[in-house]
N, C-alpha and C positions, 0 to 999 in steps of 0.2 A: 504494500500500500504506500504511492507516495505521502509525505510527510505531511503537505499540505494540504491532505484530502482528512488526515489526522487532526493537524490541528485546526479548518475548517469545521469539523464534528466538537472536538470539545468546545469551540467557543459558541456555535450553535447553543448546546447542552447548558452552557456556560449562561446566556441570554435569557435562553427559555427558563434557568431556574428562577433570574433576575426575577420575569414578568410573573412567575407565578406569587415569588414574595407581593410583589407589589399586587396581587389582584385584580387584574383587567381581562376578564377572560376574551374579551374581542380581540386585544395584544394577543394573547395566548394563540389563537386560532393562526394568525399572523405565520406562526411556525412551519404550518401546515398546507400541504396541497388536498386540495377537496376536486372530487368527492373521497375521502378518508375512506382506507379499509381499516376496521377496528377487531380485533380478537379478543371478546372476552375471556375470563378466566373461566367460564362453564363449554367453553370450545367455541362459540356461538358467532358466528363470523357476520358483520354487521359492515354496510358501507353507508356512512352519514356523509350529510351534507353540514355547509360549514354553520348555519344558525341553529341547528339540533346539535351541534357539538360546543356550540358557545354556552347553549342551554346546558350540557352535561358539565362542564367545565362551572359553570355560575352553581352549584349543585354541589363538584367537587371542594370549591373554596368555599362554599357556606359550612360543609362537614370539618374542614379545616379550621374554622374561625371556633365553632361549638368547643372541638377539641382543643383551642388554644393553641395550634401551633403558631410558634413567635420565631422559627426559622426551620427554613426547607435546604440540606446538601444534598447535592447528584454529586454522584462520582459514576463513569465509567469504564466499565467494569470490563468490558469486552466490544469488541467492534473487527465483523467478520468485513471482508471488500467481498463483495458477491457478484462486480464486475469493474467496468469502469465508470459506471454511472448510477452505481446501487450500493449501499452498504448498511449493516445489519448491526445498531448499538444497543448495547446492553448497558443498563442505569440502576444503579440501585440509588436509591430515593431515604433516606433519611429524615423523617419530621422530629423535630423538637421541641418541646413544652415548655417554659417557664418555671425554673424551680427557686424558688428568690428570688431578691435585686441583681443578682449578678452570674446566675448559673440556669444553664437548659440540659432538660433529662431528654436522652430519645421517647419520643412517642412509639412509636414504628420504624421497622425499616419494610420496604419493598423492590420485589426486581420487575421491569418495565421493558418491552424491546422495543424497538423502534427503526420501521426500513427509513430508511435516509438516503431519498436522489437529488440529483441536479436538475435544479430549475432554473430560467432564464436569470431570476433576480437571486440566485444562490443556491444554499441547500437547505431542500424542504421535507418536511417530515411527511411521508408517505403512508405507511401504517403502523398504525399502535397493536402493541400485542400487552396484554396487563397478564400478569403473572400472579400475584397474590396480594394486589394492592387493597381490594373488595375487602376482601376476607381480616385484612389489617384493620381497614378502617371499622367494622364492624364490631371486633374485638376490644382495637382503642376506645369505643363509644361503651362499650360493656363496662369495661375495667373504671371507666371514669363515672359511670354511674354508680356503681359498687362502693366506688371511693369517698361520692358523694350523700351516701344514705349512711 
C-alpha cells in the first residue's frame, strides 16, 4: 500500500472522529458516499440513502449524550488495500465517560469496518460494516441504569 493512501485513511478516521465529538450528524454524513451499503451486526445488509443515515446518526449521538460520553478515540487497527481504489479499515472506537474534574473511564470499546474508495473530492467512506457497537451500547445503557437505582 502506498504510504499516502495510509496516511490519506488515518487523517480521514482522524476528521470523522473530530465531527463526531463535535455532533453535526449532517458533517458526519459528509464522510460518506451515498447510496451507503451498511452491514448490521444481525448480518442484515441495508443500502441507505444519505437523510435516513443523518437520521440514524442524530439517534446515534442522542445514545451518546444519555451515556455521557465526554470523548470518542478511533484508533486503527487494520487496513487491508483491496485494490487500487478500494481499501478495507478496521477502527476500534473507544467512548469515555467523565469520572471527576479531571479523569474519563472507558465506557465501551467497539470494532467498526469501513470500505474506503476514491472519490473525485477525496476518500469516501463507502460501506459500514458494525461489528458489536449495538450490543455495547445497549449494555452501556444497562450498566448505567443499575448504577443509577
Amino acid at each position: 500500500m502506498h504510504p499516502s493512501r495510509l496516511e490519506g485513511i488515518n487523517s480521514l478516521f482522524l476528521d470523522y472522529r473530530r465531527h463526531f465529538e463535535t455532533g453535526d450528524a449532517a458533517q458526519i454524513a459528509d464522510f460518506y458516499r451515498f447510496p451507503l451499503h451498511y452491514y448490521r451486526e444481525d448480518g442484515v445488509k441495508l443500502t441507505i440513502a444519505r437523510d435516513e443515515f443523518i437520521q440514524q446518526v442524530v439517534k446515534l449521538l442522542n445514545a451518546y449524550r444519555r451515556l455521557g460520553v465526554c470523548q470518542i478515540l478511533g484508533t486503527v487497527t487494520e487496513v487491508i488495500e483491496l485494490n487500487d481504489y478500494s481499501t478495507l479499515a478496521s477502527l476500534r472506537w473507544t467512548l469515555l465517560h467523565p469520572q471527576g474534574e479531571e479523569k474519563a473511564l472507558e465506557l465501551y470499546s467497539s470494532t467498526t469496518r469501513y470500505l474506503v474508495g476514491e472519490a473525485a473530492d477525496g476518500l469516501k467512506i463507502d460501506g459500514l460494516i458494525i461489528v458489536d457497537e449495538s450490543a455495547k451500547i445497549r449494555e452501556a445503557v444497562r450498566v448505567r441504569r443499575r448504577a443509577k437505582l
